[in-house]
MITILO-285972 format. One record per residue (C-alpha): residue number from 1; x, y, z. Coordinates in steps of 0.1 Angstrom, whole numbers, always signed. Layout:
    nr      px      py      pz
   NUM       X       Y       Z
...
END
This chain:
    nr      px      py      pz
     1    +373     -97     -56
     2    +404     -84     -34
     3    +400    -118     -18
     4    +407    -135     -48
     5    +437    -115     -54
     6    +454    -125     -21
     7    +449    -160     -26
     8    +460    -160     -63
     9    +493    -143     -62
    10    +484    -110     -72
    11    +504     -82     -52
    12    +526     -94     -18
    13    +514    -102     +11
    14    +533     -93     +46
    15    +530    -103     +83
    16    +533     -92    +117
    17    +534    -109    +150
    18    +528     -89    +181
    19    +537    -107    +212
    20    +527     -82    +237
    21    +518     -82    +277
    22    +483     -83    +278
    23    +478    -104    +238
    24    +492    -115    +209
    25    +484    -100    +176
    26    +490    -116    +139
    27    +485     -88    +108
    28    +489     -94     +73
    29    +485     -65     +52
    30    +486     -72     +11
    31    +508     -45      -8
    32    +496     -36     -45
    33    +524     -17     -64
    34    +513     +11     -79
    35    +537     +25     -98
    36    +533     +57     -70
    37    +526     +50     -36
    38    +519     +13     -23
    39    +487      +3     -17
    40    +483     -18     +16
    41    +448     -32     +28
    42    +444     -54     +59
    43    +436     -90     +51
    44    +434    -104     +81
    45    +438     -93    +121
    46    +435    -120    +146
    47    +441    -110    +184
    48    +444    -140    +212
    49    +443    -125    +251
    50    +473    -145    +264
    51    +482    -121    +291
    52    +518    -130    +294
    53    +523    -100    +320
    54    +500    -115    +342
    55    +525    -143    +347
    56    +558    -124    +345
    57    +551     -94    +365
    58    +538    -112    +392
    59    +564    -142    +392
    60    +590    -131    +368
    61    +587    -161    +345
    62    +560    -172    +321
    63    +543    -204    +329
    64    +548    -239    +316
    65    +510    -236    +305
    66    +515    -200    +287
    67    +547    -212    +271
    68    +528    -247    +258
    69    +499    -220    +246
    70    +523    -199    +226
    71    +539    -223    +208
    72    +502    -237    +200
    73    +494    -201    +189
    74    +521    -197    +169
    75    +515    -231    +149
    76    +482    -218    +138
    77    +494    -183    +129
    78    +531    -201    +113
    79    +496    -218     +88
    80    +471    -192     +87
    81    +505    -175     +71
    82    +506    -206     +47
    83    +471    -198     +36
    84    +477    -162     +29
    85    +509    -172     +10
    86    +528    -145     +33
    87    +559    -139     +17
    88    +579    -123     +43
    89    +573    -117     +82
    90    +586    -102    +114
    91    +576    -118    +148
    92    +584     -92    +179
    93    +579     -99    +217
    94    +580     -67    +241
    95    +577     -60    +278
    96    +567     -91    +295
    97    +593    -117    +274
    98    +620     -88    +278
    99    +618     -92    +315
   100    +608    -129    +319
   101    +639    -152    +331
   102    +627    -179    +307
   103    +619    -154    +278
   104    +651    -165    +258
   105    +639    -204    +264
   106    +602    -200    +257
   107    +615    -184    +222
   108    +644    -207    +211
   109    +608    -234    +225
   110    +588    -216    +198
   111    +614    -220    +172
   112    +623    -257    +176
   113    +584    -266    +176
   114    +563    -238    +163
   115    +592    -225    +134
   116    +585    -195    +141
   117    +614    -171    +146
   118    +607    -143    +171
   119    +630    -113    +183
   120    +629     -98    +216
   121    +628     -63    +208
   122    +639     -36    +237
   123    +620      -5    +243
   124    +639     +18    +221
   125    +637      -3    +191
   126    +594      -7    +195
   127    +594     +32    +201
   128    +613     +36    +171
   129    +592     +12    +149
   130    +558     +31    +161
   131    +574     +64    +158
   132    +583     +57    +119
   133    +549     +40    +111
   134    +535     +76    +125
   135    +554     +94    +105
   136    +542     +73     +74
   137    +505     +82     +86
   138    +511    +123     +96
   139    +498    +147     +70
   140    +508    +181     +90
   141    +544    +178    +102
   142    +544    +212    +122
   143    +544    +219    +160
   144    +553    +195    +182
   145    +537    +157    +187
   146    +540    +134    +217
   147    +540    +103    +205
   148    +532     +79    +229
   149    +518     +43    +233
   150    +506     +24    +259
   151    +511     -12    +261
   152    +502     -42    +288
   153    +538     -39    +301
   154    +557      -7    +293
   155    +551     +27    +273
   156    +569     +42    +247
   157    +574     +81    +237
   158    +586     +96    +209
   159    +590    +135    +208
   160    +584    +151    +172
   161    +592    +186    +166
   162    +582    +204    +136
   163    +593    +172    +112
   164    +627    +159    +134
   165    +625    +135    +162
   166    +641    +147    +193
   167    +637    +116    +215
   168    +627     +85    +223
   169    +622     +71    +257
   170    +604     +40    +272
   171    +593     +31    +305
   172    +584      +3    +323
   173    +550     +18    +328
   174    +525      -6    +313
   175    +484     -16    +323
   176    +492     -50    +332
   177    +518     -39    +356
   178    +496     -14    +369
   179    +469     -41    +372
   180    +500     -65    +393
   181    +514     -34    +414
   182    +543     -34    +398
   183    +553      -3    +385
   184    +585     +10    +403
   185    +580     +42    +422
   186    +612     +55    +405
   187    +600     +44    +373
   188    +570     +66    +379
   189    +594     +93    +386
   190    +611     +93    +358
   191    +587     +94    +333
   192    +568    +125    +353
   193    +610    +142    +350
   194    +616    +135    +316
   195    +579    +148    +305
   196    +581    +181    +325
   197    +615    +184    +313
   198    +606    +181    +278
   199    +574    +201    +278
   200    +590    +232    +290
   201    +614    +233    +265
   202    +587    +220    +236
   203    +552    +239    +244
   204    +521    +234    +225
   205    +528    +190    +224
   206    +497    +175    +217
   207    +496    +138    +217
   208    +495    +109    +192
   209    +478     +77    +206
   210    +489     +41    +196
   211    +473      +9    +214
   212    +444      -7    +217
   213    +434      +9    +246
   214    +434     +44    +233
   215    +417     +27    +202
   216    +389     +14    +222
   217    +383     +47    +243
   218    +385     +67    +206
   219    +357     +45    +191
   220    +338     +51    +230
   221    +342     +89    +230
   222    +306    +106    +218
   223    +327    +135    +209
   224    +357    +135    +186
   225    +368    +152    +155
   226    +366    +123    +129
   227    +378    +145    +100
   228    +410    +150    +122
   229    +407    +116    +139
   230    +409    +133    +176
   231    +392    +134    +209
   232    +402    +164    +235
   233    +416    +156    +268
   234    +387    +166    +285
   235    +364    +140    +265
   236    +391    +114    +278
   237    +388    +127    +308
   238    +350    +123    +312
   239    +352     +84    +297
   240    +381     +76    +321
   241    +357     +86    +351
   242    +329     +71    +336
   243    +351     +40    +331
   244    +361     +37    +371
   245    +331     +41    +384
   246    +326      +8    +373
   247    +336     -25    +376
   248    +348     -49    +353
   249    +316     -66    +346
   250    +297     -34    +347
   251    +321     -17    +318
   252    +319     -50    +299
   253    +280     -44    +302
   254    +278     -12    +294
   255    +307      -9    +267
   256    +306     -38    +253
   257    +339     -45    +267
   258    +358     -81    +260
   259    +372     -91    +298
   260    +406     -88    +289
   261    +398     -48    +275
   262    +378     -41    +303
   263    +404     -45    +330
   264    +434     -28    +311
   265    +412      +3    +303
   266    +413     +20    +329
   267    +446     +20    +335
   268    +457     +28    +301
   269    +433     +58    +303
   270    +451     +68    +339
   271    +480     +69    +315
   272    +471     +87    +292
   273    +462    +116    +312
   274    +489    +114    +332
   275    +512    +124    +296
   276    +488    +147    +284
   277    +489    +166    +319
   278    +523    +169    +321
   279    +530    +181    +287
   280    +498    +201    +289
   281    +480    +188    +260
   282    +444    +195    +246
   283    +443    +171    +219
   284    +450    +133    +214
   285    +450    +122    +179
   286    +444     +86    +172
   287    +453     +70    +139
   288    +443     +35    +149
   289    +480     +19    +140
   290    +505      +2    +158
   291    +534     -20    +165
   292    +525     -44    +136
   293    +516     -14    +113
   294    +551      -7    +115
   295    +562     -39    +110
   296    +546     -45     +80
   297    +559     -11     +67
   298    +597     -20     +79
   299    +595     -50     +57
   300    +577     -33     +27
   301    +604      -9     +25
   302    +633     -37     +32
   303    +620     -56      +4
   304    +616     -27     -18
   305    +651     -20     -12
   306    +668     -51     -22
   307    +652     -51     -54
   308    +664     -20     -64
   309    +698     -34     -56
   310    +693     -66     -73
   311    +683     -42    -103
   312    +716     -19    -103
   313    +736     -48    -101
   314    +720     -64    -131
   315    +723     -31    -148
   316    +766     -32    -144
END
């Protein structure tokens, strides 16, 4: 059994932490070497709703209760990485601890109790991780691809044309500050700038969806291209409106919606659109990988790296 194999030794296992606005994610993926391409299979994906936006765009800080939670949190992933004999992982925090005032504290808090060490990454550098874990992921390389993901507290773009990247932007454009009111007019502005900017010099973008949000309103959609893992904009379209008709409780009802999906939904869907208008897209592509994908390949190919070193210098 593949389980067996994990917990044996067998191949390498890899983790990411995820410490996002709306919840924080732990993947391990195991790596088989195959003499060609690695093999990597989830092993395990836990997700916990701590909704550290919630606290920080409203007051600017994360709360002496959320702090005392993440440290808890981490304890149990620091040993559910124990158990998976992980040998190497990356633990990133995004939009809400980047703009928290006690961000820096609640991590150096998390390393003295939990030791777990976590790095607060800035926009360019989590558009840049998603970006290359596309890549990995993209068959057909030709045209041009909007790359865009949509987080609790900011979103991230990443402009592909025919093979090259041309940018990478992020904004502080996220669900959970759309849920607090606190997106900045001029933040608003400057994505809808940048995006007409770009799509009259790049036509034909179509869009590549990363989150759980555009995850969720994939699996939804009646209609999609599964062979090509895509939904048109006009199928998003329809599930956003069916989506704020609604209340919370009625979409977690009638889509089977966990409380903390059902509220961010709609907003993430209003986002969404919003690209895909502006850059005139038909179709939204969604390969169902993320922020920890990308971790997980970063430290793969890291690791693969140094051996090959330690090899050439034992060949000298």
């Amino acid at each position: 059994m593949m389980t067996d194999k994990i917990l044996t030794g067998y191949g390498t296992n890899y983790a990411a932490i995820d410490i996002g606005s709306n919840a924080v994610r732990l993947l391990i993926k195991h790596v088989e070497e195959t003499g060609g391409t690695p093999e990597m299979s989830k092993v395990l994906m836990v997700r916990v709703p701590m909704r550290l936006g919630f606290d920080v765009f409203a007051t600017g800080a994360i709360s002496d209760k959320k702090a005392k939670d993440m440290v808890r949190l981490m304890k149990a992933y620091r040993q559910l990485m124990r158990v998976y004999d992980v040998e190497d992982y990356r633990a990133c925090a995004t939009s809400a601890m980047r703009d928290a005032r006690n961000g820096s504290a609640v991590i150096r808090r998390i390393a003295r109790k939990a030791g777990i060490r976590v790095e607060i990454i800035d926009g360019q550098e989590e558009a840049r991780i998603i970006y290359n874990n596309h890549l990995t992921y993209m068959g057909d390389r030709r045209g041009n691809y909007m790359y865009v993901d949509v987080g609790g507290g900011s979103t991230e773009v990443n402009l592909l044309s025919e093979g090259q990247l041309v940018c990478s932007r992020s904004y502080n454009v996220g669900t959970v500050r759309m849920l607090n009111r606190a997106v900045a007019d001029t933040e608003w502005q400057r994505l809808k700038g940048d995006l007409a900017a770009l799509a009259q010099s790049y036509p034909g973008i179509n869009i590549v969806g990363s989150g759980g949000n555009i995850n969720k309103l994939y699996r939804l959609a009646e209609q999609k291209d599964k062979r090509l893992g895509r939904m048109t904009v006009d199928t998003l379209r329809g599930l956003h409106e069916q989506l704020s008709a609604l209340s919370v409780e009625e979409r977690m009802a009638k889509f089977d919606l966990k409380p903390d999906r059902a509220d961010v939904i709609v907003p993430a869907g209003h986002i969404f659109l919003l690209v895909a208008g502006l850059v005139s897209a038909e179709y939204i592509y969604v390969p169902v990988i993320g922020l920890s994908d990308g971790i997980i390949d970063e430290i793969y190919e890291e690791h693969k790296a140094r051996r090959l070193r330690e090899l050439m210098n034992m060949g000298k």
